[in-house]
C-alpha positions as CSV (number, residue, x, y, z in Angstrom):
1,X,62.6,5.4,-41.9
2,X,59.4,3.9,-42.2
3,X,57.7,3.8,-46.1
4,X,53.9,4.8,-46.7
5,X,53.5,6.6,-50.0
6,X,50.1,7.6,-51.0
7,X,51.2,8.7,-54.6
8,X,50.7,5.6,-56.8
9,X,48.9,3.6,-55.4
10,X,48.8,2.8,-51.9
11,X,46.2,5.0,-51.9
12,X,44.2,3.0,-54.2
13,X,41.7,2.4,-50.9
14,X,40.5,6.0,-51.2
15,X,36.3,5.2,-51.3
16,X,36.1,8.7,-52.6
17,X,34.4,8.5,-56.4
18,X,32.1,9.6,-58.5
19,X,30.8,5.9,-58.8
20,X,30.3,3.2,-57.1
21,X,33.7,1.9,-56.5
22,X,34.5,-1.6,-56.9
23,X,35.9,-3.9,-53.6
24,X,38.5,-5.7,-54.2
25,X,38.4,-8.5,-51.3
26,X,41.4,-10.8,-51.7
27,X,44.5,-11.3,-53.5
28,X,47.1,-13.9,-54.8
29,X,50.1,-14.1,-52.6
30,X,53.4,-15.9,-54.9
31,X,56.8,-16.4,-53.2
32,X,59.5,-16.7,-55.2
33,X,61.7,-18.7,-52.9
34,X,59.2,-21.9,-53.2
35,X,58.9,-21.2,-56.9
36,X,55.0,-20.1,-56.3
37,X,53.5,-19.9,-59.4
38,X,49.9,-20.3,-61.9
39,X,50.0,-22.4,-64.8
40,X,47.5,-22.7,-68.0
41,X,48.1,-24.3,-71.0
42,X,45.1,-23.3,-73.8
43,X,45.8,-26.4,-75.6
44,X,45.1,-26.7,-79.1
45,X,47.8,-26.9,-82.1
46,X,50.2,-23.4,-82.0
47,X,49.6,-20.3,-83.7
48,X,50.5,-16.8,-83.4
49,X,47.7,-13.8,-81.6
50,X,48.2,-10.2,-82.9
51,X,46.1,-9.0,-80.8
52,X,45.9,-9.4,-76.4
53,X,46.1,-7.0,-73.4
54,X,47.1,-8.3,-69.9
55,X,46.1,-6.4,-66.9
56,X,46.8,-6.5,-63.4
57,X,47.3,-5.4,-59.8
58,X,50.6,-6.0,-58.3
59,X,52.1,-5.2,-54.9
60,X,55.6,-6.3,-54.6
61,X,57.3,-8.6,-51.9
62,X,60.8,-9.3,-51.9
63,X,63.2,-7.9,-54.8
64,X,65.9,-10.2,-56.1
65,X,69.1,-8.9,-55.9
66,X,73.1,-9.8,-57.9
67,X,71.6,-8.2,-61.2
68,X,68.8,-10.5,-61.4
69,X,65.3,-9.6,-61.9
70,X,61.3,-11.1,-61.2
71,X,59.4,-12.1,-63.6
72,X,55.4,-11.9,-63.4
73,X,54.3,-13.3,-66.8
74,X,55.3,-15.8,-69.2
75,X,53.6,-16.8,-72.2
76,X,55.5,-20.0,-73.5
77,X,55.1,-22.4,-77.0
78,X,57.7,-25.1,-75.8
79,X,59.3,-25.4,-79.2
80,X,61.8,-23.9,-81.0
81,X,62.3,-20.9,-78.5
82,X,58.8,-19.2,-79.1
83,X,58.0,-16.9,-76.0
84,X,56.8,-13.7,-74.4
85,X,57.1,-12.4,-70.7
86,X,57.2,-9.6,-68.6
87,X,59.8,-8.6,-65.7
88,X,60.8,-6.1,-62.9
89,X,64.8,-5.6,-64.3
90,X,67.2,-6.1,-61.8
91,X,66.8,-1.9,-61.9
92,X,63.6,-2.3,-60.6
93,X,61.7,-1.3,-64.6
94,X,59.0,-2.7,-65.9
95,X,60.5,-4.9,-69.5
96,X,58.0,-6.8,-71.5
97,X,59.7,-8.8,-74.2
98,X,58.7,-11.6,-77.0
99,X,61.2,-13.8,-78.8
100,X,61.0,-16.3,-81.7
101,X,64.7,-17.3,-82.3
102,X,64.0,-19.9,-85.1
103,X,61.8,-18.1,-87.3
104,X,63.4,-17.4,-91.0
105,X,60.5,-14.4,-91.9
106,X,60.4,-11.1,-91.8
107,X,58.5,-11.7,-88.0
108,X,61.4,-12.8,-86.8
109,X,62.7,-11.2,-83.3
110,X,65.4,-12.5,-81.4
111,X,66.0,-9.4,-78.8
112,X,65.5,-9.5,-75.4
113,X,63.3,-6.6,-74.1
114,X,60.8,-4.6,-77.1
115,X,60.1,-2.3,-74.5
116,X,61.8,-1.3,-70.9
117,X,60.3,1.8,-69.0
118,X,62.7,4.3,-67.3
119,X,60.0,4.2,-64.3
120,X,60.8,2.2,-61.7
121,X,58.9,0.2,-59.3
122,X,60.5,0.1,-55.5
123,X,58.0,0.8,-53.2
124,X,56.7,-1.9,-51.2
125,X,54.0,-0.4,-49.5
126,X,52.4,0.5,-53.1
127,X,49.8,-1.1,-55.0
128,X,50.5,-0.6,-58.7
129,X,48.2,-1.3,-61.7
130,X,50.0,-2.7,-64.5
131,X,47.9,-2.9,-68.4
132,X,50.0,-4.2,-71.5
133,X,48.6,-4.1,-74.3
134,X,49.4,-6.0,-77.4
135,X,48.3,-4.7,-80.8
136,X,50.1,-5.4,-84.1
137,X,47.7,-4.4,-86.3
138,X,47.9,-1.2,-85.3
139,X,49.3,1.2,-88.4
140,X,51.3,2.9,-86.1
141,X,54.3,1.1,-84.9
142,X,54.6,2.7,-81.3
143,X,51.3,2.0,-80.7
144,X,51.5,-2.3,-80.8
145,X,53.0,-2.5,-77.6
146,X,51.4,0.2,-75.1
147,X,52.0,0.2,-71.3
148,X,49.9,1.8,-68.8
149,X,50.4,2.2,-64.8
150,X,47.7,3.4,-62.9
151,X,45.9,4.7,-65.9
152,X,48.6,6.6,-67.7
153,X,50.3,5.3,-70.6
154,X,54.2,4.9,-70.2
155,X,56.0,6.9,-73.3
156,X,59.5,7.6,-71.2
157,X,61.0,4.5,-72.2
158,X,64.6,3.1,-71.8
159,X,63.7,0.2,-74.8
160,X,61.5,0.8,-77.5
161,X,61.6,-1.4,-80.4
162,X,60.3,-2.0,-83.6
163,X,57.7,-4.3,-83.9
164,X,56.6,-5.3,-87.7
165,X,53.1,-4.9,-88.3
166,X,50.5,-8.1,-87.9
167,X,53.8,-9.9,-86.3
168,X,51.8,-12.6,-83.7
169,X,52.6,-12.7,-80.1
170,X,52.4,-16.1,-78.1
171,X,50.2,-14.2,-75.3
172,X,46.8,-16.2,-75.4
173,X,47.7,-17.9,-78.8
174,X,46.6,-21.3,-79.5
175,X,48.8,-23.8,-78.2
176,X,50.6,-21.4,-75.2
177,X,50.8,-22.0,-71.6
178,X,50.5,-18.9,-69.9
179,X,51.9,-19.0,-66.5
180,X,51.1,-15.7,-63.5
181,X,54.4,-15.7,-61.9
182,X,56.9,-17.7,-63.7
183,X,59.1,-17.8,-67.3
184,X,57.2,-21.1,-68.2
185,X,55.7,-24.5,-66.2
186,X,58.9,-25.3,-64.8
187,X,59.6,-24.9,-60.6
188,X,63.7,-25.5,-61.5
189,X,64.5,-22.4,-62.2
190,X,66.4,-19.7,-59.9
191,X,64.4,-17.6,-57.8
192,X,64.6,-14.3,-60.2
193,X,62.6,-16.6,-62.9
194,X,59.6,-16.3,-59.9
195,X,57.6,-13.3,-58.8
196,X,57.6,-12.2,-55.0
197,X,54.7,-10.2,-53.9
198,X,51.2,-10.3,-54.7
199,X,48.5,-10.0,-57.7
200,X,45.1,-9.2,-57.7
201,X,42.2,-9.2,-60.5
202,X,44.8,-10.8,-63.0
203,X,42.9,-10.5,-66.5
204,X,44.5,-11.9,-69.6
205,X,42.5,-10.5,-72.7
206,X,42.4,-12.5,-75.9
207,X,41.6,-10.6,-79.1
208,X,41.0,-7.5,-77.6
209,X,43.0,-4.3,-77.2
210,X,42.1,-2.6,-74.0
211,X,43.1,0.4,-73.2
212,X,43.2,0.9,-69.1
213,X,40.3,3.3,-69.0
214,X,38.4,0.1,-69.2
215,X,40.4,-1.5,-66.0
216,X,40.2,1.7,-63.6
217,X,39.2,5.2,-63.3
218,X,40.1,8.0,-61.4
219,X,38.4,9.1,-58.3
220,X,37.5,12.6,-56.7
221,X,41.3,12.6,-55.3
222,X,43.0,12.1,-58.4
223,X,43.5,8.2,-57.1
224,X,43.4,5.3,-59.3
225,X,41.0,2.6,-58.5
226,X,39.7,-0.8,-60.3
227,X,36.4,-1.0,-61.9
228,X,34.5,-4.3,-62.4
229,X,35.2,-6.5,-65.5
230,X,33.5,-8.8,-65.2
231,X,31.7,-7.9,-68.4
232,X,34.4,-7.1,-70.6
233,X,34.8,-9.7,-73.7
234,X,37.8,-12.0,-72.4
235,X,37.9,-14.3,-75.7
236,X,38.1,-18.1,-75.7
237,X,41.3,-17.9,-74.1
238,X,41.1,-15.4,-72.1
239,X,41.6,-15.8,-68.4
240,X,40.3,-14.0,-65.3
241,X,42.1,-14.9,-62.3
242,X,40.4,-13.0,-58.5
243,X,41.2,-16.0,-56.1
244,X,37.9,-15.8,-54.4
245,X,38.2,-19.1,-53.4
246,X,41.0,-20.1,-51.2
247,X,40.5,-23.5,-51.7
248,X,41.1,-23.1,-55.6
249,X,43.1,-20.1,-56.2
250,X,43.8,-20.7,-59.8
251,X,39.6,-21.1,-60.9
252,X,39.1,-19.0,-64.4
253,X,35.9,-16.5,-63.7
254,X,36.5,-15.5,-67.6
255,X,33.2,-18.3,-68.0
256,X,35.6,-19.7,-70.3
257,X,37.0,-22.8,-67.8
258,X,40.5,-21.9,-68.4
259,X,41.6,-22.5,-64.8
260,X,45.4,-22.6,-63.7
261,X,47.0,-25.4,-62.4
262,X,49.1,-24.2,-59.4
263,X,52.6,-24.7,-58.3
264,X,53.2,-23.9,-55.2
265,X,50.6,-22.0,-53.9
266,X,48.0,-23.2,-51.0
267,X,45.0,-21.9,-49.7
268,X,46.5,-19.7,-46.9
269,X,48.2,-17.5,-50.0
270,X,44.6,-16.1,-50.2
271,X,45.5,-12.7,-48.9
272,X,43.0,-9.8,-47.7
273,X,45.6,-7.0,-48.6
274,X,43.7,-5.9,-51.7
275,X,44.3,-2.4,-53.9
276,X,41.5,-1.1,-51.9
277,X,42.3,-2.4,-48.9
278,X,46.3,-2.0,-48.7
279,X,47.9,-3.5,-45.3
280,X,51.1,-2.7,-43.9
281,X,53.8,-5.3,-44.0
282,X,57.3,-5.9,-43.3
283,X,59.7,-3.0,-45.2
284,X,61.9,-4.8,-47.1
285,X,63.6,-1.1,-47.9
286,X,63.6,0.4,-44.5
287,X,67.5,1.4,-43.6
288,X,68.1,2.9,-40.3
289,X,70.4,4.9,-39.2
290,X,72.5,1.8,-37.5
291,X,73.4,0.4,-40.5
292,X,72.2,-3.1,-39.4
293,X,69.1,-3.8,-41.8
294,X,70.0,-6.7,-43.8
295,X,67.2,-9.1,-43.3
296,X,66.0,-11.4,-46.0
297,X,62.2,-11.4,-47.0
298,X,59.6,-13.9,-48.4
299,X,56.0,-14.5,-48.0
300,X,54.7,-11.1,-49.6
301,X,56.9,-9.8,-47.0
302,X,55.2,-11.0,-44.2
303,X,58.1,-13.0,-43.8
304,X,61.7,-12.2,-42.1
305,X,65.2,-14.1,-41.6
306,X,68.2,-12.5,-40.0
307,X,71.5,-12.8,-41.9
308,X,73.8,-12.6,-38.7
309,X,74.2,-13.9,-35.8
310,X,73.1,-10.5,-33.9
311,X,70.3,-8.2,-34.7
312,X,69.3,-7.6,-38.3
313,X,67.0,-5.0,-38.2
314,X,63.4,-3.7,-40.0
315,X,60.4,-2.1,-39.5
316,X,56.7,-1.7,-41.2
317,X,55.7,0.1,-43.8
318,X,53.2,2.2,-41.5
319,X,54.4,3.9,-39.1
320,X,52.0,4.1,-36.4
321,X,49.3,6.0,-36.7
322,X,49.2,9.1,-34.8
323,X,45.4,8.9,-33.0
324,X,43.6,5.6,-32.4
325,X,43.9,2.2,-31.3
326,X,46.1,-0.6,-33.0
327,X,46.8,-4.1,-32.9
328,X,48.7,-6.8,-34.5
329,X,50.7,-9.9,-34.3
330,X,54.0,-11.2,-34.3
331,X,55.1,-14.7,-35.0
332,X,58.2,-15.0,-33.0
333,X,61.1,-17.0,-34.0
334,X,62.6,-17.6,-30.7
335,X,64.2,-16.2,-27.5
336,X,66.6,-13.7,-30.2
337,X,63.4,-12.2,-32.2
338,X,62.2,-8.9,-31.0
339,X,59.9,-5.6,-31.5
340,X,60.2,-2.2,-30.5
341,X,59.3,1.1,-31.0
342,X,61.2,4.5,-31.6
343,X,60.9,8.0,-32.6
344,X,61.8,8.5,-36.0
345,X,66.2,9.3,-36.3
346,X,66.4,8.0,-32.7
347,X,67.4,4.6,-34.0
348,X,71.1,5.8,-34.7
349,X,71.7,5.5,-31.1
350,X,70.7,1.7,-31.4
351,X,74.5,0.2,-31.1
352,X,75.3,-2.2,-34.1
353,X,73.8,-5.6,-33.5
354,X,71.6,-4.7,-30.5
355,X,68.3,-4.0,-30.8
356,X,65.4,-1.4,-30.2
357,X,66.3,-2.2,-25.8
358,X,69.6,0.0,-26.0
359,X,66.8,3.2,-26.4
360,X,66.2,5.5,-23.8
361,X,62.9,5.9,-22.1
362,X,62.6,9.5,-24.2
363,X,63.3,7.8,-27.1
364,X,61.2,4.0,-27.5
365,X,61.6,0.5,-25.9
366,X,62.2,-3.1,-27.3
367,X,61.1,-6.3,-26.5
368,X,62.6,-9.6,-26.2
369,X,62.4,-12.9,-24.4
370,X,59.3,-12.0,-23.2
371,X,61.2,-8.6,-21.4
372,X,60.8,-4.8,-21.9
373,X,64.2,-3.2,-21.7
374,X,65.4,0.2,-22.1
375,X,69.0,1.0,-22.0
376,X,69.6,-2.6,-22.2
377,X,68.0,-2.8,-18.6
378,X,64.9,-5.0,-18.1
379,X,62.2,-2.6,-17.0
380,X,59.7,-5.7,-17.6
381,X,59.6,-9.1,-17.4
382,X,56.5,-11.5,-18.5
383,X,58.5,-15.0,-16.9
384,X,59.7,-17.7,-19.2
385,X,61.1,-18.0,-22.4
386,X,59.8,-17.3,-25.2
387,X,59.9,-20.1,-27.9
388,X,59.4,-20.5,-32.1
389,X,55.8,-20.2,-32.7
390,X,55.2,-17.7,-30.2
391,X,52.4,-14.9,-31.2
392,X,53.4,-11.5,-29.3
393,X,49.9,-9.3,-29.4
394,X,50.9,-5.9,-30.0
395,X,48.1,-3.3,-29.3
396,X,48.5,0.4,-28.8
397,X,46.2,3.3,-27.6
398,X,47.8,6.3,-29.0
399,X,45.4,8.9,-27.8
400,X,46.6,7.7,-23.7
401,X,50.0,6.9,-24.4
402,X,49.7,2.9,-23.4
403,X,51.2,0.0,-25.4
404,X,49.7,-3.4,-24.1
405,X,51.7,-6.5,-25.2
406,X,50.5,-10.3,-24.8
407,X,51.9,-13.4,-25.5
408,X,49.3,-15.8,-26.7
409,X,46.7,-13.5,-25.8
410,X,47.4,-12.9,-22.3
411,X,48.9,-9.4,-21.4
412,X,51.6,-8.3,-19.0
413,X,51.6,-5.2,-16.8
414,X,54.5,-3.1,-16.1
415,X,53.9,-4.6,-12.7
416,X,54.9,-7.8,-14.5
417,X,51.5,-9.0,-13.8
418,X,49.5,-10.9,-16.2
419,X,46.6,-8.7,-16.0
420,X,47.1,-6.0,-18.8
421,X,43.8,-5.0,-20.4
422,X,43.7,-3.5,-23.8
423,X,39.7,-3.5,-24.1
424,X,39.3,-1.8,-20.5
425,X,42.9,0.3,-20.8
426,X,44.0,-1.1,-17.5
427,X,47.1,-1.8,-16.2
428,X,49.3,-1.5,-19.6
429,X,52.6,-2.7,-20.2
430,X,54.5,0.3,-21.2
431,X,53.2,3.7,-20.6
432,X,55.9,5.9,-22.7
433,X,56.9,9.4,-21.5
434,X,57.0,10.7,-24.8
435,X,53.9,11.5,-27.0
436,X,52.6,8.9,-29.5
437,X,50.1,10.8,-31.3
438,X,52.5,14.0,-31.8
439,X,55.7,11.8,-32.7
440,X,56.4,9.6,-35.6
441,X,56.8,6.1,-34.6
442,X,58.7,3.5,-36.3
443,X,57.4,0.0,-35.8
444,X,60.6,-1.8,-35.6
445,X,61.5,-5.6,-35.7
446,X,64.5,-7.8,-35.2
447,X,65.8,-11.0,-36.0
448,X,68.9,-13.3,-35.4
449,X,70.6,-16.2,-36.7
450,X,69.9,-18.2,-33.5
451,X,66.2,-18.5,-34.3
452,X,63.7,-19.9,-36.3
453,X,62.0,-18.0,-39.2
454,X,59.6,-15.1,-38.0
455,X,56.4,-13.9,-39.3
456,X,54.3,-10.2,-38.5
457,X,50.5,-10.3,-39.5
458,X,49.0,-7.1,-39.9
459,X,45.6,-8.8,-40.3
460,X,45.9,-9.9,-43.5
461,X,47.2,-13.5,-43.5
462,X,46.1,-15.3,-40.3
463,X,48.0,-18.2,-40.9
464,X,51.6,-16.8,-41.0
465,X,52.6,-18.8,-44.1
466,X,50.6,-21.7,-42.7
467,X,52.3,-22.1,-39.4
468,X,49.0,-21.7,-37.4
469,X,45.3,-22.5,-38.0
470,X,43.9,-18.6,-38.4
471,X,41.8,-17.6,-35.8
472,X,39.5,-16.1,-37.8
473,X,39.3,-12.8,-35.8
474,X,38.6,-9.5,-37.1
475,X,39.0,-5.8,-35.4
476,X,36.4,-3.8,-34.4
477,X,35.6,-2.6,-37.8
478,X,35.3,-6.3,-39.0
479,X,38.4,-6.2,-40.7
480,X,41.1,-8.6,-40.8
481,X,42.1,-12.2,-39.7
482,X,43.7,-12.8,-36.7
483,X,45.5,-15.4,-34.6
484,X,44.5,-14.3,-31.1
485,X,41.0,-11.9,-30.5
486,X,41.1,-8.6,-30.9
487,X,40.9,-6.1,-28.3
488,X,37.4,-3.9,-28.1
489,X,37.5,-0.9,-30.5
490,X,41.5,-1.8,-31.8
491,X,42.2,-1.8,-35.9
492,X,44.0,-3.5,-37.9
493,X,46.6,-1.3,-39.8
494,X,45.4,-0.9,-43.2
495,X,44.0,2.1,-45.5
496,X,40.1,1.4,-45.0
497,X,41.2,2.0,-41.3
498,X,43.3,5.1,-41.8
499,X,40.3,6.4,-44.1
500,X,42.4,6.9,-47.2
């Protein structure tokens, strides 16, 4: 089934507060698979910090899998095997580790992970806020290394070592790169030496020991949302990455001029899937009841391949919304790439390497090659074939039971006419015989071996991993960017349209 949690943080859109709450507009999108990555190097001659905290938002893309893990933060002194970094295990827990293998004093640490959290971090749909804080002066010995997520401090912890008192860290010392998404400046590396996914209001603190109170709050709901620090004290390394310019992604707004060099990463990996604006994406967990999920993922998981020659299977993270109208886009990768709906535990029927057309009228539709079928029967047929590079509009009016579906913005008709209307509600592709706003709807996709690489844009990326030249189109709320226009009074799927 489809995943949309609103523990954690994929609510973290809730506008509901006590205070003004502060907008996040963009994130940093990093894919592993291109080694996607920020570097800095503070320069100077090397010397140990005692005291930093790191904070940032983090929404995950694809996991790496074989035992393997992705790391998020390196801090790196290229000499003598002086380094810190953080990781997602290949359990899915959140390590943070530092190492100085050729030291000879009593500072001297050679383990891997200092601290490993028995929480783990598997949701894709969910927005997490992640605060380290590094403190060695602190009399207390649990208290130099303290971890927060989404304002509470983690103290169930699988690794929990010892860490002598005033013992430096290389995070923000003198003489460290500090690389956002990578071990260290190097694009050689396998792909669990990378993060997948995306960051947002990435804040490396030098000197200072922040607790997370002074990152987020909690709102009326009991939701975690970001404040604005933009005043806190970064230090003369410190390091305030938001990405507000596409153009520039790795520009320091610290003041201090510390911007990142990146690796990797090009303007359209300026996303608009924010923590308070949290879009729906490709569910790289989703397993149906078919058994015939295993798709690969990149691109913040906007991003899918098949791994077989028939239908791999997925589906987004939202269902579909149970009142409204909805729209978004589909990059196709060829004749074999196709979309459908279903009612939720009807897609056991789906036989193994078909798709979403085997369904019954009473139970959903799929698409492909530009034709509707049910029951593996075409019920619909737009004429031609459909090629790479494709865009299949997908708009639905739940309230009146119509999906509308366009290739290249024009719309087909279950007449097979060209003249579906989504903005008047004419004439309307598929009108199902089963209730969309009483039903839960998966949002499925599938892929094959035959075709090129596909891409699904929720409104987030217009670009689909810089394939196209966005269109620049919002919904009706003035959210998103998309390929093809919009549709009068459609939405984008994302929280600040579902009102959470």
């Amino acid at each position: 089934m489809a995943v949309f949690q609103n523990n954690l943080l994929a609510g973290a859109a809730a506008q509901s507060s006590t205070t003004p709450v502060h907008t996040i507009d963009q994130s940093i999108r990093f894919n592993s698979a291109e080694a996607a990555f920020i570097t800095q190097d503070s320069g100077g001659s090397f010397s140990n910090q005692s005291t930093s905290t790191i904070s940032m938002w983090v929404k995950r893309g694809n996991t790496i899998s074989n035992g393997n893990s992705n790391t998020f933060y390196g801090a790196f002194y290229g000499n003598g095997g002086r380094y810190d970094w953080m990781q997602f295990d290949s359990s899915d827990r959140w390590g943070f580790g530092t190492r100085n293998t050729d030291a000879t004093t009593a500072d001297a640490i050679s383990a891997d992970y200092h601290r490993v959290t028995n929480m783990t971090f598997r949701d894709p749909s969910a927005w997490y806020h992640l605060v380290l804080v590094l403190d060695s002066t602190n009399n207390v010995d649990s208290d130099r290394i303290r971890m927060y997520v989404n304002g509470e401090r983690i103290t169930s912890l699988q690794t929990s070592l010892t860490i002598p008192q005033n013992r430096g860290f290389y995070t923000m010392a003198d003489g460290v790169e500090n690389n956002i998404g990578a071990y260290e400046d190097n694009t050689g590396y396998s792909s669990n030496l990378y993060f997948d996914g995306c960051m947002a209001e990435v804040a490396l603190i030098d000197g200072t020991a922040y607790d997370a109170s002074n990152f987020g709050e909690f709102n009326n709901s009991g939701i975690w949302i970001p404040k604005d620090i933009s005043e806190l004290t970064f230090g003369s390394n410190g390091i305030y990455y938001k990405g507000q310019d596409a153009s520039a992604l790795g520009d320091d707004s610290s003041g201090n001029g510390n911007d990142g060099t990146l690796r990797n990463i090009a303007a359209h990996d300026q996303l608009l899937d924010t923590p308070t604006n949290n879009f729906a994406t490709f569910n790289r967990v989703y397993s149906d009841a078919a058994n015939i999920s295993d798709v690969t993922y990149k691109n913040g998981n906007l991003q899918a391949d098949a791994t077989s020659s028939q239908f791999d299977h997925t589906a987004s993270t939202f269902n579909l919304p149970k009142s409204g109208k909805w729209y978004f886009e589909h990059y196709l990768g060829g004749r074999y790439t196709g979309f459908g709906i279903c009612i939720v535990g009807q897609e056991g029927t789906i036989s193994s390497g078909y798709g979403f057309g085997t369904l019954s009228t009473s139970q959903g539709f799929g698409f492909q090659d530009n034709v509707v079928y049910n029951g593996n029967s075409a019920t619909v047929t737009f004429g031609g074939q459909s090629s790479l590079g494709d865009i299949l509009n997908c708009a639905f009016d739940v309230d009146n039971n119509k999906v509308f579906l366009g290739i290249n913005g024009t719309y087909y008709a279950a007449d097979n006419g060209d003249d579906g209307n989504p903005s008047a509600g004419t004439n309307p592709t598929v009108t199902t015989s089963f209730s969309l706003s009483t039903n839960d709807i998966i949002l499925g996709f599938y892929f094959s071996t035959a075709d090129g690489t596909s891409f699904v844009n929720f409104g987030q990326e217009g670009t689909f991993g810089g394939n196209k030249t966005a269109g620049g189109n919002s919904d009706a709320n003035g959210i998103g960017n998309f390929f093809n226009t919009v549709p009068t009074n459609y939405l984008a799927l994302c929280t600040k349209n579902l009102g959470s």
